[in-house]
C-alpha positions as CSV (number, residue, x, y, z in Angstrom):
1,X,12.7,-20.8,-29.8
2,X,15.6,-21.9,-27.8
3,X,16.0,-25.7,-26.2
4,X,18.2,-28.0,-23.9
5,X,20.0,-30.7,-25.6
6,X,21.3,-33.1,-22.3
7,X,23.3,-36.3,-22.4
8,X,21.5,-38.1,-19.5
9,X,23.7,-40.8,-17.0
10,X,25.8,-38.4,-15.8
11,X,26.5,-38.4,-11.7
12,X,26.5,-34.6,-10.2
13,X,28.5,-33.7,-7.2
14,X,29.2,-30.7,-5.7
15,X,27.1,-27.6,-3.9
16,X,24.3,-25.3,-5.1
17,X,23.0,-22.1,-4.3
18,X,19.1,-21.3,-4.2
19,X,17.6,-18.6,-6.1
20,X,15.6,-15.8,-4.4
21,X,12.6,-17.6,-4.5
22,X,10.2,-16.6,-7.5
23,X,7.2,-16.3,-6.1
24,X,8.1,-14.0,-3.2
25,X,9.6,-11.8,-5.7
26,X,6.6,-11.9,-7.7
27,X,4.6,-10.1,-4.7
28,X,7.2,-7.8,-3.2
29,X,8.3,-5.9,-6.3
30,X,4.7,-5.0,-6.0
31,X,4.6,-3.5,-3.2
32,X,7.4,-0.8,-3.9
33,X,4.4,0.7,-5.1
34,X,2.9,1.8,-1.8
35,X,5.5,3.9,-1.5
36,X,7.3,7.1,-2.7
37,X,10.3,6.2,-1.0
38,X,13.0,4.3,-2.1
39,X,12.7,0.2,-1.1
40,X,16.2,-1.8,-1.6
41,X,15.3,-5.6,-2.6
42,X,18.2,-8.5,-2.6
43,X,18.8,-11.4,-4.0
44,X,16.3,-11.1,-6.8
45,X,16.8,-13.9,-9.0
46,X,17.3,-13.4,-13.0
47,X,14.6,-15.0,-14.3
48,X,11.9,-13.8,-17.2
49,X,8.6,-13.9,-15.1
50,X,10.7,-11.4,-12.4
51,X,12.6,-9.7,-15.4
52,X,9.1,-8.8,-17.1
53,X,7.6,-7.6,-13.5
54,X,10.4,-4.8,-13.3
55,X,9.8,-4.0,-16.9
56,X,6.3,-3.2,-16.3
57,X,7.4,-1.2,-13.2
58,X,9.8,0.8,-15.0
59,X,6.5,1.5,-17.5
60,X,4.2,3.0,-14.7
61,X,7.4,4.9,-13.8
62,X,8.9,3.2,-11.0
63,X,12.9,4.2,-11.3
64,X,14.7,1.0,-10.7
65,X,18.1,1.2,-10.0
66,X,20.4,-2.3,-10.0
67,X,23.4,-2.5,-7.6
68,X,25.8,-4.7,-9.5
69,X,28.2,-4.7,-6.9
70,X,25.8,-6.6,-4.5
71,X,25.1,-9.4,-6.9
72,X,25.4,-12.9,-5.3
73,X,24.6,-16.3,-6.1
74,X,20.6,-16.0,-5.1
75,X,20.4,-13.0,-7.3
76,X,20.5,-9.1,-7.7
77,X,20.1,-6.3,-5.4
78,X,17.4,-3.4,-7.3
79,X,16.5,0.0,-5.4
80,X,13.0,1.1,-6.4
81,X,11.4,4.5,-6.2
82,X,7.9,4.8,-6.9
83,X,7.6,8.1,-6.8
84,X,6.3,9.6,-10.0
85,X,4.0,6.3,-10.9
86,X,1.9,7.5,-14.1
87,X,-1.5,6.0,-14.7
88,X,-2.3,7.1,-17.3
89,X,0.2,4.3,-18.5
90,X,-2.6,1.6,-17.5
91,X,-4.7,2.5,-20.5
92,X,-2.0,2.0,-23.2
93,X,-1.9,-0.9,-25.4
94,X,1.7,-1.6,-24.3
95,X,0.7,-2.2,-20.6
96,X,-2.2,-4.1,-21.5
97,X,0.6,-6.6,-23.6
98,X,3.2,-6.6,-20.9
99,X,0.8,-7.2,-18.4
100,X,-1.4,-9.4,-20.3
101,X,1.8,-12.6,-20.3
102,X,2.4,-12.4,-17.0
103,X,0.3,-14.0,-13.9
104,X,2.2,-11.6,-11.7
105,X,0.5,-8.6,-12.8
106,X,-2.0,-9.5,-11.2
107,X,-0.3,-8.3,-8.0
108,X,-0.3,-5.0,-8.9
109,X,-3.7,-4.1,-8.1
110,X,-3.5,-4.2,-4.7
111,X,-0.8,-1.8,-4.6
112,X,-2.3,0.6,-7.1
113,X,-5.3,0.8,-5.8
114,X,-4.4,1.3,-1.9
115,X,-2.4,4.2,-2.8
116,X,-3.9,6.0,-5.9
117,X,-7.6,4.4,-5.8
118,X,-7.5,3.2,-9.7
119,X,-6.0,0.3,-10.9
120,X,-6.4,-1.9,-14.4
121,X,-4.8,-5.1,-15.5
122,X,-5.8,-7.7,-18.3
123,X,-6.5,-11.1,-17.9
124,X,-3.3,-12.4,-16.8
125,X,-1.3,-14.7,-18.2
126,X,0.9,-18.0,-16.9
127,X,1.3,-21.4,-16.9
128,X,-1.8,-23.3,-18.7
129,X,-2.1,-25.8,-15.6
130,X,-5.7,-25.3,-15.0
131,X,-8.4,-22.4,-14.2
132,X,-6.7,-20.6,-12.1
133,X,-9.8,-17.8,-11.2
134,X,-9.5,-14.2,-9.8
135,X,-12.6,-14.3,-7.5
136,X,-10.7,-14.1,-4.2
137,X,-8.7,-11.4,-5.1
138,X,-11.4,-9.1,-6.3
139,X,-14.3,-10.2,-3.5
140,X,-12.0,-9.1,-0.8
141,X,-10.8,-5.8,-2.7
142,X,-15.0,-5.3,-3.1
143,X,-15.5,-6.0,0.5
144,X,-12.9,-2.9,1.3
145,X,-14.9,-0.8,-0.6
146,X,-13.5,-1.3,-4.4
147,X,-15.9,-1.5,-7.1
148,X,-14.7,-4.0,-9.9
149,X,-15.4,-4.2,-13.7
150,X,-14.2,-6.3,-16.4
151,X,-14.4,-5.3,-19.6
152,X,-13.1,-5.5,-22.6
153,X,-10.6,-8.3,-21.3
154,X,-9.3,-6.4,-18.4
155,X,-10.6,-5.8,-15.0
156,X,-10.8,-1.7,-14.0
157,X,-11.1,-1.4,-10.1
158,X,-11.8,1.8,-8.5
159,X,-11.9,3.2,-5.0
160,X,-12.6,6.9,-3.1
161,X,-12.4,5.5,0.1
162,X,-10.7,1.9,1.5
163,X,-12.3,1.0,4.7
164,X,-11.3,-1.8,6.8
165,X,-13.6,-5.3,7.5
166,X,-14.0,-8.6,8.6
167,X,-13.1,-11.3,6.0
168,X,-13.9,-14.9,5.6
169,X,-11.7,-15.7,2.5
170,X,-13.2,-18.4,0.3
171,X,-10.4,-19.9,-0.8
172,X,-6.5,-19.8,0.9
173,X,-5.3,-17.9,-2.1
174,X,-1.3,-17.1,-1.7
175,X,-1.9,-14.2,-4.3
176,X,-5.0,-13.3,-2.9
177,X,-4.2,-13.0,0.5
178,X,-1.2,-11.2,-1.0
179,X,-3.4,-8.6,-3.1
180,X,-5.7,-8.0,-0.6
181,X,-3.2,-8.1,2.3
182,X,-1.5,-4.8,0.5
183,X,-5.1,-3.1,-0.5
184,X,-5.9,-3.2,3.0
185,X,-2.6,-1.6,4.6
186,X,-3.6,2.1,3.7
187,X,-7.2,1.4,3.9
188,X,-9.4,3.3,7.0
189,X,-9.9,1.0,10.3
190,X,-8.8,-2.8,10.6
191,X,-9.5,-5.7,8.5
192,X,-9.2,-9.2,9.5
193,X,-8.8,-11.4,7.0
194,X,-9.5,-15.3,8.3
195,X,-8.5,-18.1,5.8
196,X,-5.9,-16.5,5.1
197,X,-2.9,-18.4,3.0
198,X,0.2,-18.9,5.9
199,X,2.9,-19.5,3.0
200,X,6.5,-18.1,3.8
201,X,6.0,-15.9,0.8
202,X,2.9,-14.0,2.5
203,X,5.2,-14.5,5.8
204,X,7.9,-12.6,3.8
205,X,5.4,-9.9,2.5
206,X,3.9,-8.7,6.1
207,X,7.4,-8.5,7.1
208,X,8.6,-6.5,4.0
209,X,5.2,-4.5,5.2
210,X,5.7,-4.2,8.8
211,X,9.1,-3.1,8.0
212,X,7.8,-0.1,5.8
213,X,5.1,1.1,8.7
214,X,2.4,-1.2,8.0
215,X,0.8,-2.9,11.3
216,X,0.1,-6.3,10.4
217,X,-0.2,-9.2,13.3
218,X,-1.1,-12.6,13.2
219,X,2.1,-12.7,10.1
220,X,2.1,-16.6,10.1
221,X,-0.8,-17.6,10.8
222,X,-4.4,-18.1,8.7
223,X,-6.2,-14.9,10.7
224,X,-4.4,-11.4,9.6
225,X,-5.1,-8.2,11.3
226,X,-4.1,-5.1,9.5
227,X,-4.4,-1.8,10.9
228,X,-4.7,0.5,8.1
229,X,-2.0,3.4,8.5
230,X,-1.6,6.9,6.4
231,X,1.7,5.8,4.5
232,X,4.3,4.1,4.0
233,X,7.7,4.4,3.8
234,X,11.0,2.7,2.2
235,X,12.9,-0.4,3.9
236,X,15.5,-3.1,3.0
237,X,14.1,-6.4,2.4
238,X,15.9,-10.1,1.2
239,X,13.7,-12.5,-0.5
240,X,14.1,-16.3,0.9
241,X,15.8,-18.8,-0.9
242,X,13.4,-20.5,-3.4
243,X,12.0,-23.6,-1.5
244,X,10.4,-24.9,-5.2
245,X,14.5,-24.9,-6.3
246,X,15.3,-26.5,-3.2
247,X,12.8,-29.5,-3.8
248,X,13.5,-29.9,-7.4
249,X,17.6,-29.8,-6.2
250,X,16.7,-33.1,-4.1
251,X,14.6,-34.7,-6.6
252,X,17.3,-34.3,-9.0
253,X,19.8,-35.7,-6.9
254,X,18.8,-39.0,-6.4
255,X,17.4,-39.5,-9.9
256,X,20.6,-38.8,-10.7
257,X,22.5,-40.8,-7.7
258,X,24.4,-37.6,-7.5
259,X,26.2,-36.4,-4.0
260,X,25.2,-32.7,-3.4
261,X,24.7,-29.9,-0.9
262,X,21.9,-27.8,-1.0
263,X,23.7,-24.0,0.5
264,X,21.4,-21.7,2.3
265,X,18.3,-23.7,2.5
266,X,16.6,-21.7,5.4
267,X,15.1,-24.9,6.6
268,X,12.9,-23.7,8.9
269,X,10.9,-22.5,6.0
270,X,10.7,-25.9,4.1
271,X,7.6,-27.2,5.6
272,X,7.0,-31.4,4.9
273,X,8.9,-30.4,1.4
274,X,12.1,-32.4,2.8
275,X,9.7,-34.8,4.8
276,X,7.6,-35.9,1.5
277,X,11.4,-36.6,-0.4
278,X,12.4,-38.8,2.8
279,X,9.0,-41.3,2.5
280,X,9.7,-42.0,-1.4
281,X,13.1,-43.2,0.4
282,X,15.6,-40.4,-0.5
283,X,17.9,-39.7,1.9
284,X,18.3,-35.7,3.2
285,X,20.1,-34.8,5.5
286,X,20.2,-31.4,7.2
287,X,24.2,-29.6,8.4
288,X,23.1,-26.3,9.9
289,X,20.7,-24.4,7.5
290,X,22.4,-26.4,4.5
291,X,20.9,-29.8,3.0
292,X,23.2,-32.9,2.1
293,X,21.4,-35.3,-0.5
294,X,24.1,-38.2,-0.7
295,X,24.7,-40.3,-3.9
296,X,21.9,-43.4,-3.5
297,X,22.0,-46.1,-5.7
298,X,18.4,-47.2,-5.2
299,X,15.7,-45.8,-2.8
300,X,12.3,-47.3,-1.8
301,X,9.0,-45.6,-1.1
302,X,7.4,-46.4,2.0
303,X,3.9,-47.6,2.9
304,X,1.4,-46.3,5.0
305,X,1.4,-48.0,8.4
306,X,-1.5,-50.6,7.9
307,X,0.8,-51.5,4.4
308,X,-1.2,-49.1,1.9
309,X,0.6,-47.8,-1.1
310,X,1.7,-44.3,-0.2
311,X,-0.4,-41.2,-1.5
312,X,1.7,-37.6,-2.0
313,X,-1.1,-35.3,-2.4
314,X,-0.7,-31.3,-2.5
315,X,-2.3,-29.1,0.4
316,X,-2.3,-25.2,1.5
317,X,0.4,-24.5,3.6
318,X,2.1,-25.9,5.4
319,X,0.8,-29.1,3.3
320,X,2.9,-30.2,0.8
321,X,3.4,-27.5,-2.3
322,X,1.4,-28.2,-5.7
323,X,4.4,-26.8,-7.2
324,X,6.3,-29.7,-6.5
325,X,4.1,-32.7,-7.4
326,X,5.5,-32.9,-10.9
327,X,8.7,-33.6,-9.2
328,X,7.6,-35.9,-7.0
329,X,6.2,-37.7,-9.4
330,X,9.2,-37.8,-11.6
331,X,11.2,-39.0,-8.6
332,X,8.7,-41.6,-7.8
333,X,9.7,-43.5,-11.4
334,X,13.0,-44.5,-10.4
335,X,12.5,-45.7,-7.1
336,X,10.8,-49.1,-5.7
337,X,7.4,-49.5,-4.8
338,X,4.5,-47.5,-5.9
339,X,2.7,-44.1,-4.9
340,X,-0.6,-42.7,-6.1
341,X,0.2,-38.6,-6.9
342,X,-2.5,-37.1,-5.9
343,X,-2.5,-33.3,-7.6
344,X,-5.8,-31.0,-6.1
345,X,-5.3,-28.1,-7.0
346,X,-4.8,-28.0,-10.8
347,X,-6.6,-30.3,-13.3
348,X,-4.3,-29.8,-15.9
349,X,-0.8,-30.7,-14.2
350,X,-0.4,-33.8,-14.5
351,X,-0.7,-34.7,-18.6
352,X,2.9,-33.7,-18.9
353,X,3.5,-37.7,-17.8
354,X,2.8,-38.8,-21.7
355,X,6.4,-38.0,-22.0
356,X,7.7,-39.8,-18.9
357,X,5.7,-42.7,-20.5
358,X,7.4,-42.1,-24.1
359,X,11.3,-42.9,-22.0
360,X,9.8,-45.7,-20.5
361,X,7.9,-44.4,-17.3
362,X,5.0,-47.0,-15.8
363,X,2.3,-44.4,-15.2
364,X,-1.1,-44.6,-14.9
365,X,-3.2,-41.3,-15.3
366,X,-6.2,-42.0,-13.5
367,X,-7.7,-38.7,-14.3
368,X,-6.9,-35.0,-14.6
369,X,-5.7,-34.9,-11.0
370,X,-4.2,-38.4,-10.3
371,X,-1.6,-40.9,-11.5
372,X,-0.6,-44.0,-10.1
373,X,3.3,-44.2,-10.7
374,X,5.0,-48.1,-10.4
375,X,8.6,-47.3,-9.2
376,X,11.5,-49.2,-12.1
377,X,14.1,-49.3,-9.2
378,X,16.1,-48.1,-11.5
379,X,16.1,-52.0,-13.2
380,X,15.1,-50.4,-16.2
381,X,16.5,-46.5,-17.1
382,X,14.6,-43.8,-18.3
383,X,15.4,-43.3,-22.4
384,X,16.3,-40.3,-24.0
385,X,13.7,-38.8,-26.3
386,X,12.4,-35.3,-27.6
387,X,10.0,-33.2,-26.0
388,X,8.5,-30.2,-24.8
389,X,8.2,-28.3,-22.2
390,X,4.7,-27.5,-21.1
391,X,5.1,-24.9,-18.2
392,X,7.7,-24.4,-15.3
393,X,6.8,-26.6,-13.3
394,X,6.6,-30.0,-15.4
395,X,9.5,-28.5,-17.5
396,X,12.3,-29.0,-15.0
397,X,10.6,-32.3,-14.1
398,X,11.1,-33.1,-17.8
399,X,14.7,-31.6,-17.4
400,X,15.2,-34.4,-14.5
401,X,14.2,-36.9,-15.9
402,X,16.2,-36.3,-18.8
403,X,19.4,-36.0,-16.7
404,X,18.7,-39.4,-15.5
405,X,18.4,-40.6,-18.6
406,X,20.3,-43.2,-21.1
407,X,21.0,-41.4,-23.7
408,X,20.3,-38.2,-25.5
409,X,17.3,-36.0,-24.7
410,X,16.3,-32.4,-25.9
411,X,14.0,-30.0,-24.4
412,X,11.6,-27.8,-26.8
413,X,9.7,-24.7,-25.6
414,X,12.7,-24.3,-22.4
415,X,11.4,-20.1,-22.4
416,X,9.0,-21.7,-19.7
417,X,11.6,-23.1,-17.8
418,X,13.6,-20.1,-18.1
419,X,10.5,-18.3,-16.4
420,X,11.5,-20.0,-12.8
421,X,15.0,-21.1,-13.1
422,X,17.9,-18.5,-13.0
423,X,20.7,-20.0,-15.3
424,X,19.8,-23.5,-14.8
425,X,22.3,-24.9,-18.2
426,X,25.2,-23.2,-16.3
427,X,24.3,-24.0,-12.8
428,X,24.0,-27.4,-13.7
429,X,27.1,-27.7,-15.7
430,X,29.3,-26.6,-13.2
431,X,27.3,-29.9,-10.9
432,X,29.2,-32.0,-14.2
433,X,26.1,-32.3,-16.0
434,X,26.3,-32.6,-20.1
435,X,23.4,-29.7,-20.9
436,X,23.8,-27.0,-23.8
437,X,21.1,-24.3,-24.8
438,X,20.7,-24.5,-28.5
């Protein structure tokens, strides 16, 4: 088990490149599935959750093909052709492992059952942040004519004939939209799917989709119409930059009081993410599609308008992302004022702030899903201590703070950051951070 050791107090300066963004990968590499043709994908980014996706691929007998002469900072080029896909690999214990650590698998149902009618996967795995239930996926596959089973510790959904419906989603599920979104593209007639999750990841999917013949309007919006079409065939398709790297990247510039440039930010797909980071007082700045975070030596958190402390709560898109509440939170320490973090979504999330308390964090948990964080203004630093890394998420949070910090800090258990963050030791090292993998 590998970790970071970090000598914290260290200013960064410099520019940084976004990934491909994670969870858009996570959905699109599925959906080379729908096709026999080949489907070119860019800036992929080198990370285990993706790596372990196109493993399993190459186990149903996808041929993957990696164009190292298109690599770039966001990532890798693949080709994928999916044209000799063998289920009979579904039923073997090495699927049912591969699939079985990896919360992405779940995405390949969808795929596998629009275009072959038979798909299995085990419970997947992931981050333990909370229950994280399957219902929405499977309901809508049921309502397009799948039945579902689980059994045995994996769910076995089968299909002779996809036809189309009307929808009413009970939850704005990003996967599940996703999953059913690509059940539905080869299915009989139209289905309209309302509730639907609007996140530029499921933006990025319908036009990956559209691109390959689907015919898929309302792309953007919560109510989906998809006009089920014969086939598909191949395309070209670049993932985003990741907008969770891009929000962690301003967080850890002004814990930091570091002077850097976020490259490549595609802005226009940000949402409140650079508008949340503004009211805890950090200064962004946008220069085309790049973001400039200058070196501040203190920022304050503002109050609501009647002089309320400020709440930074998660919502579905375009709210603000529950995947960056860890680092708002770890933000929110060194600043002055207060803020209540108000985590929704996940009830397990937040318990990771026992080790911002241990370097000398004032945090309140109020419960599973809230903490009330009273800002140091930097008057007293963050220590350096030991700890671990309990998922991606509140990992790189953990890796801020520690950056920040006086002293020396290591990292246990950094395989779950490696699951989201593509070379983030070197990336950062060449910022002038003081970080080794040992």
């Amino acid at each position: 088990m590998a970790s970071f050791e970090i000598i914290g107090g260290r200013r960064l300066k410099g520019e940084i490149v976004p990934q491909g963004a994670k969870n858009e990968a996570l959905q699109v590499l599925c959906a080379v599935l729908l096709t026999s043709e080949k489907v070119r994908i860019s800036d992929i980014p080198d990370i285990r959750d993706v790596n372990r996706l196109i493993d399993l691929l190459k186990l149903l007998g996808v041929n993957v093909r990696q164009d190292v002469t298109a690599t770039t900072e966001s990532g890798r080029t693949f080709e994928f052709q999916a044209d000799q896909v063998n289920l009979e690999v579904l039923n073997s214990p090495e699927y049912r492992e591969q699939a079985g650590t990896l919360r992405g698998s779940i995405m390949l149902v969808g795929p596998l059952l629009s275009r072959f009618g038979h798909a299995v996967v085990p419970q997947p795995g992931g981050d333990k942040i909370g229950r994280r239930r399957l219902d929405t996926h499977f309901i809508g596959m049921e309502r397009l004519g799948a039945t579902v089973e689980y059994k045995r510790g994996a769910y076995l959904v089968d299909a002779k004939r996809l036809k189309g419906c009307y929808m009413l989603l009970d939850e704005a599920s990003v996967t599940g939209t996703a999953n059913i979104m690509m059940t539905a593209v080869l299915a009989h007639g139209t289905t309209t799917i309302m509730n639907a999750a609007c996140e530029p990841y499921v933006y990025q999917l319908c036009k990956m989709l559209n691109s390959m013949g689907a015919r898929i309007s309302g792309v953007g919006s919560n109510l989906l119409t998809i006009r089920g079409v014969k086939e598909l065939h191949g395309c070209e398709h670049r993932l985003l930059p990741d907008i969770i790297e891009v929000g962690s990247f301003i967080g850890m510039a002004a814990m930091t009081q570091s002077d850097l440039t976020i490259k490549n930010a595609q802005v226009q797909h940000l949402g409140l993410i650079p508008q949340v980071f503004r009211r805890l007082g950090i200064e962004v700045w946008q220069k085309g599609d790049d973001l400039y975070i200058p070196a501040q030596e203190h920022y304050e958190i503002e109050r609501f308008m009647d002089g309320s402390i400020m709440t930074v709560a998660d919502a579905p898109w375009p709210g603000f992302t529950p995947d960056l509440i860890s680092i708002a939170l770890v933000v929110a320490t060194q600043a002055k004022g207060s803020v209540l973090i108000h985590q929704k979504m996940f009830e397990s999330r937040l318990f990771f702030v026992d080790k911002l308390i241990d370097m000398g964090a004032q945090i309140i948990l109020c419960d599973p899903h809230r903490a009330t964080v009273i800002g140091l203004d930097r008057e007293h630093k963050l220590r350096g201590v030991r700890m671990t890394s309990p998922d991606i998420r509140a990992g790189v949070a953990l890796l801020i703070a520690a950056l920040s910090a006086d002293g020396k800090s290591r990292i246990d258990n950094i395989e779950q950051i490696d699951r989201g963050y593509q070379h983030i030791d070197e990336r950062l090292r060449r910022l002038g951070a003081d970080i080794r993998r040992i």
